[in-house]
MARVOSE-8166 format. One record per residue (C-alpha): x, y, z; residue number from 1; residue in three letters; chain. Coordinates in Angstrom, 3 decimals, decimal comma, always signed. Layout:
# MARVOSE-8166
R          X          Y          Z     i    aa   ch
R          X          Y          Z   NUM   ALA    A
...
END
This chain:
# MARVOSE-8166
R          X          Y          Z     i    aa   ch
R    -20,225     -6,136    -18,698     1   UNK    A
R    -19,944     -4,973    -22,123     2   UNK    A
R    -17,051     -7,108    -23,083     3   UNK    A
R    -15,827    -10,449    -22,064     4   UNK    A
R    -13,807     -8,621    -19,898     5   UNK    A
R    -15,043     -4,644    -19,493     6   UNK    A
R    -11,636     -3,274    -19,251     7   UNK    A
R    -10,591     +0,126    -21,748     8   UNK    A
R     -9,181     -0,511    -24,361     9   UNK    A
R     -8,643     +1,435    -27,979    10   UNK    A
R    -12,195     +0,850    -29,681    11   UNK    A
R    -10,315     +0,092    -33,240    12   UNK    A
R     -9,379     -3,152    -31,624    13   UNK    A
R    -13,009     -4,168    -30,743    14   UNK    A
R    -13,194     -6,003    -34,023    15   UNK    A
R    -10,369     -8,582    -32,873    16   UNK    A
R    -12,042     -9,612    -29,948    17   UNK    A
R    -14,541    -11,908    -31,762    18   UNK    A
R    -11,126    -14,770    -32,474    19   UNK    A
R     -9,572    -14,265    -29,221    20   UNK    A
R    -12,353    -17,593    -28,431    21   UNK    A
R    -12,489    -19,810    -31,415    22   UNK    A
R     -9,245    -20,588    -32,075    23   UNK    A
R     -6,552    -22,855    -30,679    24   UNK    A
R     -3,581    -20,522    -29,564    25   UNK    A
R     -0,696    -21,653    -32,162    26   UNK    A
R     -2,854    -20,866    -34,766    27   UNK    A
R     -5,337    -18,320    -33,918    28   UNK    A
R     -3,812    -16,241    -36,604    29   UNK    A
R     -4,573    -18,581    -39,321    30   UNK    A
R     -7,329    -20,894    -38,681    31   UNK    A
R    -10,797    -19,913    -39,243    32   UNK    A
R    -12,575    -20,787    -35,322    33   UNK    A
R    -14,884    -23,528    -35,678    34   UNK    A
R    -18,298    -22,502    -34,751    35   UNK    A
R    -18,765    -24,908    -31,592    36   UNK    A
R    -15,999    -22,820    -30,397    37   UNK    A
R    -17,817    -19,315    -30,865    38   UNK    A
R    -19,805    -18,389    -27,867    39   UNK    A
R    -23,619    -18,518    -28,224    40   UNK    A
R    -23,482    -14,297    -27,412    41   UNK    A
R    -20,796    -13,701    -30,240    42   UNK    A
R    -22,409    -15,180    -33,395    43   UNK    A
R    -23,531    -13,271    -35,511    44   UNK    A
R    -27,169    -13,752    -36,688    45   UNK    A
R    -27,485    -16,290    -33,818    46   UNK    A
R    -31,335    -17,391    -32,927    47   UNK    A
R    -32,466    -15,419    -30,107    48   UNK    A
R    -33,360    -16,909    -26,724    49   UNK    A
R    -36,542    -15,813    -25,187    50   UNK    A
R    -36,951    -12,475    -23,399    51   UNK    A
R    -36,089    -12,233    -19,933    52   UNK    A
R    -38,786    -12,867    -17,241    53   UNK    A
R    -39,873    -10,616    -14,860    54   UNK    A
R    -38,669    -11,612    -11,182    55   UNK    A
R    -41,189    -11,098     -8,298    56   UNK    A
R    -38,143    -11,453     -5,550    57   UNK    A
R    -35,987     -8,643     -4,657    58   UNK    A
R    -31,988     -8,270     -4,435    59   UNK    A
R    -30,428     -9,449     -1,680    60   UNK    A
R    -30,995     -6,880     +1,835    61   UNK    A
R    -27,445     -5,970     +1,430    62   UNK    A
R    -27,178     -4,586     -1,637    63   UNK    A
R    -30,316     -2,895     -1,526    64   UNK    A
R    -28,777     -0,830     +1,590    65   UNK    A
R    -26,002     -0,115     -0,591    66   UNK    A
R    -28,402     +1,698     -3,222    67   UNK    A
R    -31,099     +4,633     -1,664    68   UNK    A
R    -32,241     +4,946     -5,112    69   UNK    A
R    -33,256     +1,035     -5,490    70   UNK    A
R    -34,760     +1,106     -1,793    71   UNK    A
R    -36,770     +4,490     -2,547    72   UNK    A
R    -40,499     +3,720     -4,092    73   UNK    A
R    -41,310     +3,860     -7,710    74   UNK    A
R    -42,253     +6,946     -9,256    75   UNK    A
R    -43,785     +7,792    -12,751    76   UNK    A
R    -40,507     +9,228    -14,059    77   UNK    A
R    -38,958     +5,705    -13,189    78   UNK    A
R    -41,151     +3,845    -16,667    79   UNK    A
R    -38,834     +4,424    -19,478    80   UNK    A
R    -41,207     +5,665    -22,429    81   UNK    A
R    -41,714     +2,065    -23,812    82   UNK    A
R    -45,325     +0,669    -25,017    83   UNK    A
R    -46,594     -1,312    -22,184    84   UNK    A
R    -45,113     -4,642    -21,525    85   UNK    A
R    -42,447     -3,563    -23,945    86   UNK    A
R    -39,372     -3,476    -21,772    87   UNK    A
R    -38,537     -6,963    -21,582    88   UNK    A
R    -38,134     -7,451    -25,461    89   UNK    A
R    -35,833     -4,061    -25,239    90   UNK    A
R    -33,520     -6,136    -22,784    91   UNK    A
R    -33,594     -9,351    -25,143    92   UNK    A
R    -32,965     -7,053    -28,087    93   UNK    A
R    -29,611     -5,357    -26,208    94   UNK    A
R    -28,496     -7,926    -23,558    95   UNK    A
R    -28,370    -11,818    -22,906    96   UNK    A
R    -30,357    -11,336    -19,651    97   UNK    A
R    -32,331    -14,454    -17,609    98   UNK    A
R    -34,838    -12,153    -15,737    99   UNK    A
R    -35,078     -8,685    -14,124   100   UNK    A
R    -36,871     -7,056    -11,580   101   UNK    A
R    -39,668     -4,778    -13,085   102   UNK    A
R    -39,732     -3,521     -9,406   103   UNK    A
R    -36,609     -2,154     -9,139   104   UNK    A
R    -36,533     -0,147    -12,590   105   UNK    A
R    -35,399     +3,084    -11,841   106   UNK    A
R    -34,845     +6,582    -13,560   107   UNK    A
R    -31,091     +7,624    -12,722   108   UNK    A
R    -30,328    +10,530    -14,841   109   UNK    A
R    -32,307    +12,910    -17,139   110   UNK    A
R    -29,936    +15,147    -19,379   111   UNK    A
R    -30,726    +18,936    -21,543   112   UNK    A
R    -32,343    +17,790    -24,510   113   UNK    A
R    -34,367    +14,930    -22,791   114   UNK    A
R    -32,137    +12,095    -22,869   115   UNK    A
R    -32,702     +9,842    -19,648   116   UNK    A
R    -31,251     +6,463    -18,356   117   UNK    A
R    -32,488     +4,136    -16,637   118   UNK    A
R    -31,017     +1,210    -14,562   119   UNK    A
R    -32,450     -2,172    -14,578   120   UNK    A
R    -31,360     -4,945    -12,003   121   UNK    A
R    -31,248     -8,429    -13,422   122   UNK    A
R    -29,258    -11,491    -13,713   123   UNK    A
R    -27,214    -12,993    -16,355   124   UNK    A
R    -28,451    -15,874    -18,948   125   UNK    A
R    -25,976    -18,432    -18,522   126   UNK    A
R    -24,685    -20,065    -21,761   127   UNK    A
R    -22,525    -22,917    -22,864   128   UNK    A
R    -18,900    -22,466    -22,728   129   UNK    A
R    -16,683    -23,944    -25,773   130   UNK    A
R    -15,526    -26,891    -25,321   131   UNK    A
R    -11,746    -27,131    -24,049   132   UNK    A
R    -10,023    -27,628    -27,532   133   UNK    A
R    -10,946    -24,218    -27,913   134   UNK    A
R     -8,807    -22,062    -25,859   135   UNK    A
R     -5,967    -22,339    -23,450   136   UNK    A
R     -6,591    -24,120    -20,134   137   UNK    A
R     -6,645    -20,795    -18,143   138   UNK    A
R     -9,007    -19,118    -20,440   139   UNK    A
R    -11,272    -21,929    -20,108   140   UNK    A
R    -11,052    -21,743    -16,160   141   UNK    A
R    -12,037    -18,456    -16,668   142   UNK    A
R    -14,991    -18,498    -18,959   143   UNK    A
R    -16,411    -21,265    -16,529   144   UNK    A
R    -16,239    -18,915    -13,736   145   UNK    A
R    -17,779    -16,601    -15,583   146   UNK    A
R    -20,845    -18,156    -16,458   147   UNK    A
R    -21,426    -20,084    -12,980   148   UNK    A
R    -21,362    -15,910    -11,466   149   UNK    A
R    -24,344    -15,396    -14,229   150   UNK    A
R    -26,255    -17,445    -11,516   151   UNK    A
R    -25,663    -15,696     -8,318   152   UNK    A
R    -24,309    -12,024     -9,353   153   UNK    A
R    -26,538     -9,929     -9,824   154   UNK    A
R    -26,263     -6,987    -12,851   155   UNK    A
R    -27,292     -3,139    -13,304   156   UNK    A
R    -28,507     -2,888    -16,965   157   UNK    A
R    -28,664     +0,712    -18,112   158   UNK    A
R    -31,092     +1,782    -21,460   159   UNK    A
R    -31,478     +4,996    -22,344   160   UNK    A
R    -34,409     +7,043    -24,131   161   UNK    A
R    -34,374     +9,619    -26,300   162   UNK    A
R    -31,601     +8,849    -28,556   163   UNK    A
R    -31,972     +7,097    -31,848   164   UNK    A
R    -31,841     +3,763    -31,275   165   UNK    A
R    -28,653     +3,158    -33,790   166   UNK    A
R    -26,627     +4,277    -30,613   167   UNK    A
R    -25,526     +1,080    -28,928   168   UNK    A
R    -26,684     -0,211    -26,109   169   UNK    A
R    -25,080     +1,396    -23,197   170   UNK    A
R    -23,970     -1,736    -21,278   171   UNK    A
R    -24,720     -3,980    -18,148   172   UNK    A
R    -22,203     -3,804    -14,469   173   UNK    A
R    -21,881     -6,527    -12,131   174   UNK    A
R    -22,933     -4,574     -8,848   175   UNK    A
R    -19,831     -5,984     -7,022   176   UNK    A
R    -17,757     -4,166     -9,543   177   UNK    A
R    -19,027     -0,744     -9,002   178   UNK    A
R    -16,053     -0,183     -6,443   179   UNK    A
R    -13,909     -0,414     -9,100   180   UNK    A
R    -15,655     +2,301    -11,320   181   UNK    A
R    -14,747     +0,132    -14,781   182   UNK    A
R    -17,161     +2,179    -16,684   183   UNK    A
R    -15,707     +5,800    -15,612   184   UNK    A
R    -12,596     +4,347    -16,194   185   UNK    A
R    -12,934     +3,343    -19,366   186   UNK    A
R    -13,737     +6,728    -20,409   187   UNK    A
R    -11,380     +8,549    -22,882   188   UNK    A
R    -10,656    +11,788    -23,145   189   UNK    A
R     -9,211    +11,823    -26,538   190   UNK    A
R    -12,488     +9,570    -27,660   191   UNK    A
R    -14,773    +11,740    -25,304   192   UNK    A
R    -17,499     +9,056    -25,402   193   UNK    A
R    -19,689     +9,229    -21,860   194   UNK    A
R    -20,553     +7,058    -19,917   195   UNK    A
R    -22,838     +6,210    -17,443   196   UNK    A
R    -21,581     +5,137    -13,483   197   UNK    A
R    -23,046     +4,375    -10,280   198   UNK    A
R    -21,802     +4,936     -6,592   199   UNK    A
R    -22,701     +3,757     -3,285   200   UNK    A
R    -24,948     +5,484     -0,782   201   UNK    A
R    -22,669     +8,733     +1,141   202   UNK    A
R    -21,190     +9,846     -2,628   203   UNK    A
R    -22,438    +13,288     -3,390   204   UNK    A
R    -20,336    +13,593     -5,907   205   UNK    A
R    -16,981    +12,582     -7,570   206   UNK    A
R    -13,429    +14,424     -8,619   207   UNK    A
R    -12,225    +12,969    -11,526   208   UNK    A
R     -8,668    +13,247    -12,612   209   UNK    A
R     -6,865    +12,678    -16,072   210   UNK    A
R     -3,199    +13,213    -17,049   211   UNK    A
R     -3,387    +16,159    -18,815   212   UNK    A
R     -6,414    +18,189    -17,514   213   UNK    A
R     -6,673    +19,474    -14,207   214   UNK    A
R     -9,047    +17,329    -11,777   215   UNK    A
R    -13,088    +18,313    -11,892   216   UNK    A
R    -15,925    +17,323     -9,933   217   UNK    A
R    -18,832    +15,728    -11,330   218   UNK    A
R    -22,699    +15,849     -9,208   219   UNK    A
R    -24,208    +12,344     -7,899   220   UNK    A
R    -27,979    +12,078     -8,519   221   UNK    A
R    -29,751     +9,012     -7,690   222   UNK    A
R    -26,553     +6,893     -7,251   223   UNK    A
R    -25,145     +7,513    -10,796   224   UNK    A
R    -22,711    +10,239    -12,506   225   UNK    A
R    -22,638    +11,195    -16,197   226   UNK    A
R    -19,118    +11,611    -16,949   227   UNK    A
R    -18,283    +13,891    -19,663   228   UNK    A
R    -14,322    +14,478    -20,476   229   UNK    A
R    -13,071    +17,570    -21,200   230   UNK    A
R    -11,324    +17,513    -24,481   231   UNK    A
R     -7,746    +16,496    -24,544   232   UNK    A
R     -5,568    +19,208    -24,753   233   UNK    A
R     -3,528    +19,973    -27,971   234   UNK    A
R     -0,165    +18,166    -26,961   235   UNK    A
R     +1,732    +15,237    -27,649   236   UNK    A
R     -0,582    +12,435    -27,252   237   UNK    A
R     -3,406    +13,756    -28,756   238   UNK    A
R     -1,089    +14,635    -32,263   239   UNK    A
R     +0,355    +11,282    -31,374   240   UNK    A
R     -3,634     +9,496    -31,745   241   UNK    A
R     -4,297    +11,666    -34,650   242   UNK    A
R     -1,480    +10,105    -36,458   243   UNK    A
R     -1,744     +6,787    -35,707   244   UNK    A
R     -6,080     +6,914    -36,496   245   UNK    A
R     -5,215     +7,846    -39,533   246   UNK    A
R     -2,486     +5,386    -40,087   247   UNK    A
R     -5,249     +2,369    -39,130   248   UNK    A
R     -7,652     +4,086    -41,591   249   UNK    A
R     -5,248     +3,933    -44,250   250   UNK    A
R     -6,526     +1,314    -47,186   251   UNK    A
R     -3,209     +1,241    -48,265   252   UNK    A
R     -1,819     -0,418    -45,333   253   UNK    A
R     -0,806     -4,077    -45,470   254   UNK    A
R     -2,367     -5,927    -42,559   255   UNK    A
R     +1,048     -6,369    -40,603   256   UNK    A
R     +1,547     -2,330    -40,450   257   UNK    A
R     -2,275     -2,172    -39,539   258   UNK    A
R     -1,869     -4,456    -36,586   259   UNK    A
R     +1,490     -2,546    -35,546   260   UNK    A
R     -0,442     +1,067    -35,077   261   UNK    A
R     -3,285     -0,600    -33,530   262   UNK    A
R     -0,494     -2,123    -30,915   263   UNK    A
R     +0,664     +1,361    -30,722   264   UNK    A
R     -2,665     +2,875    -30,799   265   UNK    A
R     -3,589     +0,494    -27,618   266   UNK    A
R     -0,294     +1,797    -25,515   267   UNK    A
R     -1,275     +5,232    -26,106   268   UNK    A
R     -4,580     +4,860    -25,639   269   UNK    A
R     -4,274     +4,523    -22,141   270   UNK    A
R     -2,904     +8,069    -21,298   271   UNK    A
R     -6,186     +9,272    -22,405   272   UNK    A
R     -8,100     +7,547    -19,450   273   UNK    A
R     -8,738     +8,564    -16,113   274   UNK    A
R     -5,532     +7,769    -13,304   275   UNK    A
R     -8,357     +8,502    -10,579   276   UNK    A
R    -12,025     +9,049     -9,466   277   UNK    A
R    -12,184    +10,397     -5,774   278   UNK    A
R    -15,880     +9,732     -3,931   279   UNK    A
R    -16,846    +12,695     -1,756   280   UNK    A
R    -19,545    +13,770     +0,307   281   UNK    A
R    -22,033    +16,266     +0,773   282   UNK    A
R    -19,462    +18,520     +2,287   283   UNK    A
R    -16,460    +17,874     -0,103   284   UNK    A
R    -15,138    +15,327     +2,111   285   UNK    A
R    -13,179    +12,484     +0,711   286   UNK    A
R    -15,103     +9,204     +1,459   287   UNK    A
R    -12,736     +6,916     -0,815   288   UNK    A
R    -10,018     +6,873     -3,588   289   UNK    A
R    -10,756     +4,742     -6,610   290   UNK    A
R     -7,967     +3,649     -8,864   291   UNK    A
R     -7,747     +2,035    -12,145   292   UNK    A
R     -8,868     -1,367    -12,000   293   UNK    A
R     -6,680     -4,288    -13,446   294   UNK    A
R     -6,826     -6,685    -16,063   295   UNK    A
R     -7,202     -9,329    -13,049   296   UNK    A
R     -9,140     -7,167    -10,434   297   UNK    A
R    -11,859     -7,381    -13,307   298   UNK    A
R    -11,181    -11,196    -14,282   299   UNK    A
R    -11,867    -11,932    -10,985   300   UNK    A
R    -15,808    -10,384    -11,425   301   UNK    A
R    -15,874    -10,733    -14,542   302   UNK    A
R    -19,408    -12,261    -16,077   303   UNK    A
R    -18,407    -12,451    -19,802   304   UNK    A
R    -19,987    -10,520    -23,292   305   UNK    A
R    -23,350     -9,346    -22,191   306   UNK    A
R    -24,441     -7,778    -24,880   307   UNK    A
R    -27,254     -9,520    -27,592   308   UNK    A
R    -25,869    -10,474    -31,008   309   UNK    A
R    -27,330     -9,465    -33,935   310   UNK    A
R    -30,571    -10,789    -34,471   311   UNK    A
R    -31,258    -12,868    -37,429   312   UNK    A
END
């Protein structure tokens, strides 16, 4: 996960998401959060744990029969173009990872232009959660839950080469999320950044639907889709997102009218994303129907911010 919860939302409101921990709830608002109540993962400038260490074991059998592409040998292609021995500081430098399996590195996709990505299996680095004072019972429940999955679900880490490395980091999945497709979900068409996903074993490839674009099919290779959106066609809710971006980038605004358009922005936002991603197989053949996940559907898998701060 990419996010404390990986679920789309507008990217203007990313910024926000650093108080929604830190601060009691009557006064989250107006208190600056006291750092013991800022996760370890969301301070900025934080000192960085050690790299993750390389795991000898393998996933569990099931899960490898899920994946052809983690149960097929290695291949040359399947290195990313690192110095030697330089993945694992790549993984401490994007995510908060506790070990991966050097084994199990694999080459999914490799676009025009030379850009490839590559999926890493690993686990989680479990980290303290704030202390109670610090956010509402039920948030608490679920940042506990959260960081006892670190320990027993596993992750697929993506990198990808030949891109400046400015780009962030393209983010890490819980495997038993996949089903839920919260990556290709979370893919706007109005934004029309791509994303990387990953299917099952049987998915050839995938029809994608949006609300204002008629469905298209995108190829499976090696268990993973690039998704690419068309762009959003000149009608109401594009105008409508134009407006309101440039409302939020207005210096003028007073911080109450900022935080109404980026409310509004956030309700629009979500006629931009996909309203389904149908798996087929090799002949066309519909092998499942994948709808939006929810807020809770994710909650419930959820392993927290997995993404490295800042180093300092």
């Amino acid at each position: 996960m990419t996010g404390w919860i990986r679920f789309p939302t507008a990217f203007v409101a990313v910024a926000g998401l650093a108080l929604a921990v830190g601060c009691s709830g009557k006064s989250a608002a107006m208190t600056r959060p006291s750092a013991s109540c800022v996760p370890p993962s969301l301070r900025l400038f934080a000192p960085r744990p050690p790299a993750p260490k390389e795991l000898a074991s393998s996933l569990e059998p099931g899960l490898i029969a899920a994946f052809g592409v983690l149960r097929r040998s290695a291949q040359p292609s399947d290195e990313p173009p690192l110095a030697s021995g330089a993945l694992a500081q790549e993984l401490r430098k994007d995510y908060e990872l506790a070990g991966y399996f050097p084994a199990l590195v694999r080459r999914l996709i490799r676009l025009p232009g030379g850009r490839e990505y590559f999926v890493i299996p690993a686990f989680a680095r479990p980290e303290a959660v704030p202390p109670t004072r610090c956010s509402s019972a039920s948030t608490h429940r679920q940042l506990v839950a959260e960081q006892q999955r670190r320990k027993t679900d596993p992750v697929a880490c993506f990198i990808e080469s030949g891109e400046s490395r400015t780009a962030p980091a393209p983010g890490c999945e819980p495997f038993v999320e996949i089903n839920q497709q919260p990556r290709a979900f979370g893919v706007s068409d109005f934004v029309r950044t791509p994303d990387i996903e990953m299917v099952p074993d049987g998915v050839a490839s995938v029809r994608v639907s949006y609300r204002d674009v008629a469905p298209f099919s995108v190829p499976v290779s090696e268990n993973a889709f690039y998704l690419v959106p068309p762009p959003t066609p000149h009608n109401s809710v594009s105008a409508q997102m134009k407006r309101l971006l440039s409302g939020i980038l207005n210096s003028k605004l007073s911080t109450a009218q900022r935080d109404r358009l980026t409310a509004q922005w956030n309700r629009t936002y979500v006629y931009t994303l996909p309203t389904k991603i149908e798996w087929l197989d090799q002949g066309g053949g519909l092998v499942r129907v994948v709808t939006p996940p929810t807020r809770a559907s994710i909650a419930a898998t959820s392993l927290g911010q997995l993404l490295a701060p800042i180093e300092g």
